[in-house]
C-alpha positions in Angstrom: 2.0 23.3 -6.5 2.1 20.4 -3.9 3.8 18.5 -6.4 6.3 20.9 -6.7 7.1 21.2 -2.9 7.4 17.6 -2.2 9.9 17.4 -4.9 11.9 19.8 -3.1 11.2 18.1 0.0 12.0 14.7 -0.8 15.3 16.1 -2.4 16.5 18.2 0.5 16.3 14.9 2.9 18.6 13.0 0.4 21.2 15.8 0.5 21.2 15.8 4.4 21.9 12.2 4.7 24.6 12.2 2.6 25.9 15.2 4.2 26.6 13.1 7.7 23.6 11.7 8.8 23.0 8.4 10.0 21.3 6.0 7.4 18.6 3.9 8.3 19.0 0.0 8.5 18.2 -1.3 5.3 20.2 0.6 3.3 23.4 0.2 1.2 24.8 3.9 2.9 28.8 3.6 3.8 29.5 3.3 7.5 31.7 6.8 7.6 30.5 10.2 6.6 32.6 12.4 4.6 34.7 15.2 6.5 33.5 18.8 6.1 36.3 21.3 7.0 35.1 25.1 8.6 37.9 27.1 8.5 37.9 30.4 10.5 38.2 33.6 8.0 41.7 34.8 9.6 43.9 32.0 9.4 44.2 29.6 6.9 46.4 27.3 8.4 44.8 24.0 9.5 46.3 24.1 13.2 43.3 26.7 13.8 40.7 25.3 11.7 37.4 24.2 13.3 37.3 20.8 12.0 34.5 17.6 11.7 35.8 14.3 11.4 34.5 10.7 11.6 33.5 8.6 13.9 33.7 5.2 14.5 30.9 2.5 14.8 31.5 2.7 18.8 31.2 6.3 19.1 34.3 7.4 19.9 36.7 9.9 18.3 39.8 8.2 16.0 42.0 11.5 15.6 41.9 15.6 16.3 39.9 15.7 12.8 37.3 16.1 15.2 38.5 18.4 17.8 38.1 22.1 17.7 41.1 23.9 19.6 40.2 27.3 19.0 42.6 30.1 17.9 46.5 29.6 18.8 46.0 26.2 20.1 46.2 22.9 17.9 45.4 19.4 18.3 47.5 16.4 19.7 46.7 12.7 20.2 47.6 11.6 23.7 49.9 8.6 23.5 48.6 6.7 26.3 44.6 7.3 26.2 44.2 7.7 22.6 42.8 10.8 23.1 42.9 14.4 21.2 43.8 17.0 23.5 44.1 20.8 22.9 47.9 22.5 23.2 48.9 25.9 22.6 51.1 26.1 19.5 54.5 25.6 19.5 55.2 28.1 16.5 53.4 29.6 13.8 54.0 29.8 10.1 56.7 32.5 9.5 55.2 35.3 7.8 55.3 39.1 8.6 52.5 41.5 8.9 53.1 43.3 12.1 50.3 43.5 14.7 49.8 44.6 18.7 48.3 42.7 21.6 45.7 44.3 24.0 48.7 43.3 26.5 51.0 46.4 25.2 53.3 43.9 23.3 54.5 43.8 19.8 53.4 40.5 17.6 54.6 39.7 14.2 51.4 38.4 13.0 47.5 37.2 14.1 48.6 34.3 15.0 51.2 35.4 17.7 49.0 36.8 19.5 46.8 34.2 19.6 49.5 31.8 20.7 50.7 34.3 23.2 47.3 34.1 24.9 47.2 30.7 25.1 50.7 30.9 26.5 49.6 33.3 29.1 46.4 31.8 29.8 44.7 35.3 29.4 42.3 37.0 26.7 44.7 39.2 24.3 42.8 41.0 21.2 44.3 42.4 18.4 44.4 46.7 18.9 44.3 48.6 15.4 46.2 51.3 16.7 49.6 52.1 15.4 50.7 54.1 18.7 50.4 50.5 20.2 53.6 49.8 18.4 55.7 51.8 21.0 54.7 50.4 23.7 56.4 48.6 26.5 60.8 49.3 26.9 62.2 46.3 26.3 64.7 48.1 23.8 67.7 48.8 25.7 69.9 52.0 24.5 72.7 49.3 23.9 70.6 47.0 21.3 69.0 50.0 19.4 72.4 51.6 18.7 73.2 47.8 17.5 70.2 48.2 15.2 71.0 51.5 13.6 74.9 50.3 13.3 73.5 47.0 11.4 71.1 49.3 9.3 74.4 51.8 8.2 76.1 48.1 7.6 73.6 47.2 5.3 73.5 50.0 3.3 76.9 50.5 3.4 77.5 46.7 1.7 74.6 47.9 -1.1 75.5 51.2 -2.1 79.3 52.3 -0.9 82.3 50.7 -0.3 84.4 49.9 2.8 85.8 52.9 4.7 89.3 51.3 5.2 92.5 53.7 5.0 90.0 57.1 5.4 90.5 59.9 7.2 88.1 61.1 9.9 86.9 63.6 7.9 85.8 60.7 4.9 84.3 58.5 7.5 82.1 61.3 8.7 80.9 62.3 5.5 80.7 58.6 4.4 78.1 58.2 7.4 76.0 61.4 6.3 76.3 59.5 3.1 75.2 56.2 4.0 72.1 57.7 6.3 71.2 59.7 3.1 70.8 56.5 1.2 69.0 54.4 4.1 66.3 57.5 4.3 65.9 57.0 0.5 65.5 53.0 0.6 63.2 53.6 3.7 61.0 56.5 1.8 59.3 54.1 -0.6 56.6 56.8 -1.9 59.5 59.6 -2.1 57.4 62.2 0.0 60.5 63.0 2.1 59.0 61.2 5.1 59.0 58.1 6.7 56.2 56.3 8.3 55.1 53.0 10.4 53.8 51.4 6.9 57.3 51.8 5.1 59.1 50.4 8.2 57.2 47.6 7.9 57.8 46.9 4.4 61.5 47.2 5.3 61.3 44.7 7.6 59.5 42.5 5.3 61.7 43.3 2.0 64.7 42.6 4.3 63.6 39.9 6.5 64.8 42.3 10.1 62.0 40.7 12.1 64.1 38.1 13.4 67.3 39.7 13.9 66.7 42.7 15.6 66.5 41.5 19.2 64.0 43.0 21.7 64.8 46.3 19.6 62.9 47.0 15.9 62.8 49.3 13.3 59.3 50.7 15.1 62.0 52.7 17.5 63.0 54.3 15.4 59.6 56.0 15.9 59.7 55.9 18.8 63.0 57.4 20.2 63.9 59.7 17.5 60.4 61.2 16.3 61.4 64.5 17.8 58.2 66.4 16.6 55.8 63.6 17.4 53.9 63.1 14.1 54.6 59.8 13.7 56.8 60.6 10.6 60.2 60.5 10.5 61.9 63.6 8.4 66.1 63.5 6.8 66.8 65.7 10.0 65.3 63.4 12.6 67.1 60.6 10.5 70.4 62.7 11.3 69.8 62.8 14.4 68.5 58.6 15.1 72.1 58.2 13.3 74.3 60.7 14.6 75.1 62.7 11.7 77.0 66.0 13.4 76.2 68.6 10.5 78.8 71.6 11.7 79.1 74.9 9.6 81.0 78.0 10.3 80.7 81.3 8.6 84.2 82.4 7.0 83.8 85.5 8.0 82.9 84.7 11.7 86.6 82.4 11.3 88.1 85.1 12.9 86.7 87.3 15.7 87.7 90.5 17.8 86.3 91.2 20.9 87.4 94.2 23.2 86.2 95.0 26.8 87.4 97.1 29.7 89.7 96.2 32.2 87.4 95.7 35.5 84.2 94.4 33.4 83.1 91.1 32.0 83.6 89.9 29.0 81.8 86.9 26.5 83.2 85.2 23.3 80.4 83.0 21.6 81.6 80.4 19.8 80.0 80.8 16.4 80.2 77.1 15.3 76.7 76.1 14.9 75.0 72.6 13.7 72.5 69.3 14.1 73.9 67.6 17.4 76.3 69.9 17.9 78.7 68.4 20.6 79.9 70.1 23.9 81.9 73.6 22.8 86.2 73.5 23.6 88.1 76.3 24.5 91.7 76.8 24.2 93.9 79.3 24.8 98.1 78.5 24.3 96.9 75.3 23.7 95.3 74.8 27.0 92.4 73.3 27.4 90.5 75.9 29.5 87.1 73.5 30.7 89.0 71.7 32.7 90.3 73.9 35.1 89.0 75.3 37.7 89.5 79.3 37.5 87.7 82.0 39.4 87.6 84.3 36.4 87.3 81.6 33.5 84.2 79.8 33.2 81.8 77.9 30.5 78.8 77.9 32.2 75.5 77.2 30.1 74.4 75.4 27.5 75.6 78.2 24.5 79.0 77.4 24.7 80.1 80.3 25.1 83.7 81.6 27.4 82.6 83.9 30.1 85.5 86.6 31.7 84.6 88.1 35.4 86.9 91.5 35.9 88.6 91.7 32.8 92.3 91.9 33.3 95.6 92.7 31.1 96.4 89.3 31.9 93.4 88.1 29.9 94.6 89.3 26.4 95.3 86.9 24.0 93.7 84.5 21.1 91.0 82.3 22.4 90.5 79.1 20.0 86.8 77.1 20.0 86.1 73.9 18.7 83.2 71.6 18.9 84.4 68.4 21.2 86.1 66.0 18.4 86.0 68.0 15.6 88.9 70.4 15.8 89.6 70.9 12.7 86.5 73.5 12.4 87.8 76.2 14.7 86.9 79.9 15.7 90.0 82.2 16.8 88.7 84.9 19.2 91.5 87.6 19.6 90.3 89.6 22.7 91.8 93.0 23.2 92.0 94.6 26.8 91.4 98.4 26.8 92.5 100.3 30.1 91.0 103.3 31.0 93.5 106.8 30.9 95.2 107.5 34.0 97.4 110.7 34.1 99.6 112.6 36.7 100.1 116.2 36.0 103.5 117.9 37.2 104.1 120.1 38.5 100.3 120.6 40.7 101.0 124.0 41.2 103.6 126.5 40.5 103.9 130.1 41.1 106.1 132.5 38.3 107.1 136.0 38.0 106.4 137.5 34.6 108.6 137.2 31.7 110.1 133.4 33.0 109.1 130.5 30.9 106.4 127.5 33.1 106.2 124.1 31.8 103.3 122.3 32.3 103.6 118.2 31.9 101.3 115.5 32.0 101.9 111.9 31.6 99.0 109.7 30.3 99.2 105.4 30.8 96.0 103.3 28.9 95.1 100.8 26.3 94.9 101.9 23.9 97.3 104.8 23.5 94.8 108.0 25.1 95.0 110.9 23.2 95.8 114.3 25.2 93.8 117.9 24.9 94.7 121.0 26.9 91.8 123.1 28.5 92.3 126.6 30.7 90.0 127.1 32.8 88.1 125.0 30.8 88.4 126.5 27.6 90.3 124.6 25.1 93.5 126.2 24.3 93.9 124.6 20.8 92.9 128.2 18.9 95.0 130.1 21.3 98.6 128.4 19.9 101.6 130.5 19.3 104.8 131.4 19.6 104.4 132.0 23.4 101.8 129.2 23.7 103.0 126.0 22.6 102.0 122.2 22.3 105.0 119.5 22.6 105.8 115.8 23.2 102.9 114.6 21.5 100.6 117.6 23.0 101.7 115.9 26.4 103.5 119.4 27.6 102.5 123.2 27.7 105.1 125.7 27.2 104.2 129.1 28.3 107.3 131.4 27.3 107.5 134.8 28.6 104.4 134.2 30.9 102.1 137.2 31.3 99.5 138.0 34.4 96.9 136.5 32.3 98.5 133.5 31.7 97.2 132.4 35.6 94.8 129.3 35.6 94.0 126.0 35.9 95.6 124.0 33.1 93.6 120.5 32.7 95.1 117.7 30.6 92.4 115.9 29.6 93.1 112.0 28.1 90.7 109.9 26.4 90.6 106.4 24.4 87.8 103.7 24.0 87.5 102.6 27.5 87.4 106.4 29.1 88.3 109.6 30.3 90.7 111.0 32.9 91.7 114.4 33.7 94.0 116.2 36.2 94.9 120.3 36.9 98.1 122.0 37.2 97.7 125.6 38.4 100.1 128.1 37.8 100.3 131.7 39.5 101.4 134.8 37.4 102.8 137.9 39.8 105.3 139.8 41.0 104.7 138.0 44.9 105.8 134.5 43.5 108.4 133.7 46.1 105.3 134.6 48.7 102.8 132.4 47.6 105.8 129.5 47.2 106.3 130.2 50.9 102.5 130.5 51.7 101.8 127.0 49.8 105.0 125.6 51.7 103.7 126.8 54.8 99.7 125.3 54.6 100.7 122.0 52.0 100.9 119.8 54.9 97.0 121.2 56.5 95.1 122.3 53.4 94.1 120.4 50.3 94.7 122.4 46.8 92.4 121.9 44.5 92.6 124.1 41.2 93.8 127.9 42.2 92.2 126.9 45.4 93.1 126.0 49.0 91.0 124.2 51.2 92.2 124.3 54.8 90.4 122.7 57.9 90.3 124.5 61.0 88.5 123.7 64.5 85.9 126.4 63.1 85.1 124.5 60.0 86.6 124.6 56.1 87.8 127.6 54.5 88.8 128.3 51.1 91.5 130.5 49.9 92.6 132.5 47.2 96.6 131.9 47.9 97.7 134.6 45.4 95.7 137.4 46.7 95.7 135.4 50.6 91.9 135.7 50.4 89.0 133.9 51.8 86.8 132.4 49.3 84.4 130.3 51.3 84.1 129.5 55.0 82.5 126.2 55.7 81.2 126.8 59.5 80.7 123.8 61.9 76.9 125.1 62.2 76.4 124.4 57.9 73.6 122.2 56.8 74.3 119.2 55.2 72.9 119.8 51.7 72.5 117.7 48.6 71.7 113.9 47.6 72.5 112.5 51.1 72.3 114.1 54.6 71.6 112.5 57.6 68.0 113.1 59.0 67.6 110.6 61.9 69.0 113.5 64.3 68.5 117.2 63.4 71.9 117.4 65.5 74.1 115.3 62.7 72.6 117.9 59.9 75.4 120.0 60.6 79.1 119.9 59.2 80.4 119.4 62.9 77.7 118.7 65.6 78.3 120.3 68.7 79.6 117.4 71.4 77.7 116.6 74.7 79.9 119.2 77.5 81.5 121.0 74.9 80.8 124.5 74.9 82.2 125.1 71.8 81.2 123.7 68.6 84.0 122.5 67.1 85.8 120.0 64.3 88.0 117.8 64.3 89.3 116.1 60.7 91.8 113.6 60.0 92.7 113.0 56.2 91.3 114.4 53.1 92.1 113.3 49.3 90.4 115.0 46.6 88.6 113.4 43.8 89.2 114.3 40.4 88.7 117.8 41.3 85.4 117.4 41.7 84.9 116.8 45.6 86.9 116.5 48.7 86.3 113.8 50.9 87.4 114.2 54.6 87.3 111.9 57.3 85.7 112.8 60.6 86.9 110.5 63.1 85.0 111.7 65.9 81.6 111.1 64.4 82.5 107.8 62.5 81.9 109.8 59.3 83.2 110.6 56.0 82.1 114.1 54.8 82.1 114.7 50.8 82.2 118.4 49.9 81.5 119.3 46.3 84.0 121.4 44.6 82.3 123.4 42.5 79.4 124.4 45.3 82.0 124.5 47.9 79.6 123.3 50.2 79.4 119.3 52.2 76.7 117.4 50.1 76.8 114.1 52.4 78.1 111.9 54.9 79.2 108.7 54.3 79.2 106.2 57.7 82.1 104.3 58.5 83.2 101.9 60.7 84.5 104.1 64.7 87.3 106.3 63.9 88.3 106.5 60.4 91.5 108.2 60.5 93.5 107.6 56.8 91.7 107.8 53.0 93.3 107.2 50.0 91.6 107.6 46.7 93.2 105.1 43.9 92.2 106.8 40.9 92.0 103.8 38.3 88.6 102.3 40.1 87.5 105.6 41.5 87.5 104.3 45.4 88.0 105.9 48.2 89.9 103.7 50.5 89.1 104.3 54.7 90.7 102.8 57.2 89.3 102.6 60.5 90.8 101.9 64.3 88.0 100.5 65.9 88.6 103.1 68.9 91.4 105.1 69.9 93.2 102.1 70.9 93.2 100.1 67.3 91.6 97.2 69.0 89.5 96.6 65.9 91.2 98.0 62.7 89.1 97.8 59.1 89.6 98.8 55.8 86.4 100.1 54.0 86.0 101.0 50.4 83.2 103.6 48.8 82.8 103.3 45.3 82.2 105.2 42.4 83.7 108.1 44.3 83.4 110.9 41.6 79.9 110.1 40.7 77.0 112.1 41.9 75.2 109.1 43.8 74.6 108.0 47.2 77.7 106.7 48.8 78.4 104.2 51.3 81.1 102.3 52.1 82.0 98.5 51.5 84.0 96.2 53.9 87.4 94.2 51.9 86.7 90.3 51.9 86.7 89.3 55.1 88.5 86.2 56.3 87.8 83.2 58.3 84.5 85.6 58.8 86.5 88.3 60.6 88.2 91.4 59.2 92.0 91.5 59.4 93.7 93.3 61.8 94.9 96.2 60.3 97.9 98.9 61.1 97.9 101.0 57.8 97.7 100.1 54.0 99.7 101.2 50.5 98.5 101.8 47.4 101.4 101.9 45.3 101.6 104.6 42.9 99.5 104.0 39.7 101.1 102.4 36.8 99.2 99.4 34.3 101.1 96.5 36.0 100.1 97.3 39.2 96.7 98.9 38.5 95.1 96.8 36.4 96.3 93.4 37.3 96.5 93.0 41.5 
């Protein structure tokens, strides 16, 4: 066994001194060693190799085989002293195989980034993290779009031809084309996505690592990865390239849209796609975006063409487009509907028996209403005869040989799509006829008729009368209680129809103007009490006050936008004139009143006003 290990032994210290160390004197061993080379397991390249070398018989070093540098630097012999010094590298051997730096930045290989922190004079490690790829902005909007141009140039030279002499339309299907084909030579393992790994062997396969500026094909992750799963998907590539993908339904080519004068109105432009660009409309070949209308807009994000108060003006075709592609277009044809509005004639007419009455109403709206007679509001439709007859398109009643019974209120009654509108002509049967002429001649100018009805205002209130039989329906006293949605209850003194005064021994009234209101109230003006007073027809009794501006002394009720129209004097000198409006007149609600726009923040001075008699033109388009 001792034999054994000093056989070993003795074997072991030959290998050692040939392996570099010194011989002893005596000896016939050469005077250099041979070089042993330690190379470091990540790069093969000498510049980085931890190297021995020989040395001379004085001890110093003849060359950088005996200089370690350390990673990214390499060795150079100083001119002047003879020495080996240790420099970063001036460039490493071009091959690709994409790494990141600790520092944020984007390297093309281990080596890089050892040379960058020799450059930098700072430690910079290698981060095996593929987010670290997006790091850092030094890819400019500018040089990326120059990327993805170069990348459609590429594949365009490979798979398609040139585009010369093409139409638009070509050219943009061309680019779907040629994005279709770069996904598929991207999407090496054909799973329909796109990932860091196969950009990288693009850039390899193609050689795009020097070419691409401060922008590569890593952006392409990181700009256009919309859902963030580091994958890129055909749609996201349509949308990294541009590709507008528009599609209309051919049965959405052509749209109707209707809407009521007064209201608002929407057409949505039905054009739909990936990157769809900002929506156009047009209307007589008017760009309507572009100007600056009150009642036009295209507010929002939807594209869509927005219509305050709806006007006859308005009617027309309406064209949209998505912004430079206008030869996929929606035509929106938008009808205007205008609500009925009819004048009966005559209001009210007295006959003897056995003379023929004519009862006539004329009936304006879009579309075309269609009229119905009611009598005393029973449809008279079953009662046609001889002596009862329809004519002029049911817009006239003929009454031949009128009878006793034949007395009434005769509504004409108009409808179509956008509403309904009704007025009453009352006629008077008996032998007294030329009387209650006379008597309605007498009280037209002081009373309000309403029906078979008179209402007549007096110092001591309202009454109603019966003017055939000169009889007293109703009498209104100043003492009534307000009843019904709205009376005033701040002072138990304004709960009655005409307050008694401070001084005045008598309760009293004192009225102005009334109008009525589609037959179904009366409004009267209180001038006095700075008050409008609505009196319900049916009820015959006041159901609220309405507040005004001091002394409102004229109404007018415009029957197309159911207002009632006041206009004020301030005081009884007209210092301060106003016109007020209260809306919604015939509807059962709470009323008040609404001042016109006021301008230069004051109301204009006003003396009287017109509303000119109703017709479409000037209805529905002032």
């Amino acid at each position: 066994m001792f034999m054994w290990w000093s056989a070993v032994l003795l074997l072991g210290c030959i290998l050692f001194g040939a392996d570099g160390w010194p011989a002893k004197e005596g000896h016939d061993f050469r005077p250099y060693q041979p070089l042993v080379r330690l190379r470091h397991k990540q790069e093969k390249n000498q510049e980085s190799s931890r190297n021995k070398g020989h040395m001379g018989q004085d001890g110093r070093f003849r060359s950088c085989e005996n200089k370690y540098c350390g990673l990214g630097r390499h060795c150079v012999v100083n001119g002047e002293t003879g020495q080996a010094e240790c420099l970063c590298m001036e460039h490493c051997k071009p091959h690709y195989k994409p790494v990141c730096g600790s520092d944020g930045e984007f390297y093309e290989n281990h080596c890089e980034v050892h040379r960058a922190a020799c450059l930098k004079k700072q430690k910079v490690t290698i981060v095996h993290n593929e987010d670290c790829f997006f790091k850092g902005d030094k890819c400019k909007p500018t040089e990326y779009t120059k990327v993805k141009n170069m990348l459609l140039d590429l594949q365009n030279r490979r798979y398609v031809a040139q585009s010369k002499d093409k139409t638009v339309d070509e050219k943009m299907a061309l680019k779907k084309l040629l994005v279709d084909e770069t996904f598929k030579y991207f999407d090496s393992d054909n799973n329909g996505l796109v990932d860091a790994n196969e950009l990288s062997q693009v850039i390899k396969r193609d050689e795009l690592g020097k070419d691409l500026s401060d922008c590569s094909l890593f952006d392409l992750l990181k700009y256009d990865d919309y859902n963030s799963d580091k994958h890129l998907a055909l749609e996201e590539f349509y949308r990294a390239f541009y590709v507008v993908q528009l599609s209309l339904p051919e049965d959405q080519k052509l749209s109707i849209t209707a809407a009521t004068v007064g209201q608002s109105a929407v057409l949505s432009c039905a054009i739909q796609g990936t990157l769809r660009p900002p929506i156009i409309w047009k209307r007589n070949n008017v760009i309507l975006n572009t100007l600056d209308l009150e009642d036009i807009n295209d507010f929002g994000d939807d594209g869509s063409l927005y219509i305050t108060k709806v006007t006859t003006t308005h009617v027309g075709n309406y064209t949209c487009y998505a912004d430079g592609y206008d030869k996929l277009y929606q035509t929106h044809i938008l009808q205007v509907n205008v609500p009925p509005v009819i004048r009966v004639y005559p209001e009210s007419q007295a006959r003897e028996p056995g003379v023929t009455a004519s009862l006539r109403c004329h009936a304006e709206g879009i579309p075309n209403p269609q009229l119905g007679w009611l009598k005393n509001g029973i449809d008279i439709t079953p009662k046609l005869s001889k002596q009862l007859t329809l004519q002029a398109n049911g817009s006239e009643v003929h009454i031949s040989n009128v009878r006793y019974e034949d007395t009434g209120a005769y509504t004409c009654i108009a409808k179509n799509e956008a509403g309904v509108d009704e007025d009453i002509s009352s006629l008077f049967v008996e032998d007294s006829a030329r009387k209650t002429r006379k008597y309605y001649e007498k009280y037209k100018n002081t009373c309000l008729g309403i029906g078979n009805m008179f209402y007549v205002f007096y110092e001591d209130g309202i009454k109603v009368i019966q003017p055939v039989e000169c009889e007293f329906q109703r009498h209104i006293k100043p003492s009534e209680k307000l009843l019904g949605f709205q009376a005033s209850y701040f002072y138990n003194l304004f709960d009655e129809v005409c307050p008694k005064a401070d001084g005045d021994p008598v309760q009293r009234c004192v009225w102005a103007t009334a109008v009525n209101v589609k037959d179904k109230f009366i409004y009267i003006s209180q001038p006095t009490l700075d008050r409008v007073l609505v009196v319900d027809v049916q009820s015959q009794k006041v159901v609220q006050a309405v507040s005004t501006d001091p002394v409102p002394v004229k109404l007018h009720y415009d029957k197309s936008h159911d207002q009632v129209w006041v206009l004020s004097w301030g005081d009884m000198e007209k210092n301060s004139p106003t016109l007020q409006v209260i809306t919604q007149a015939s509807g059962s609600v709470s009323h008040h009143t609404i001042h016109t726009q006021p301008v230069g923040k004051q109301f204009d001075r006003v003396d009287d006003f017109f509303i000119p008699a109703t017709t479409l033109i000037i209805t529905h388009i002032r």
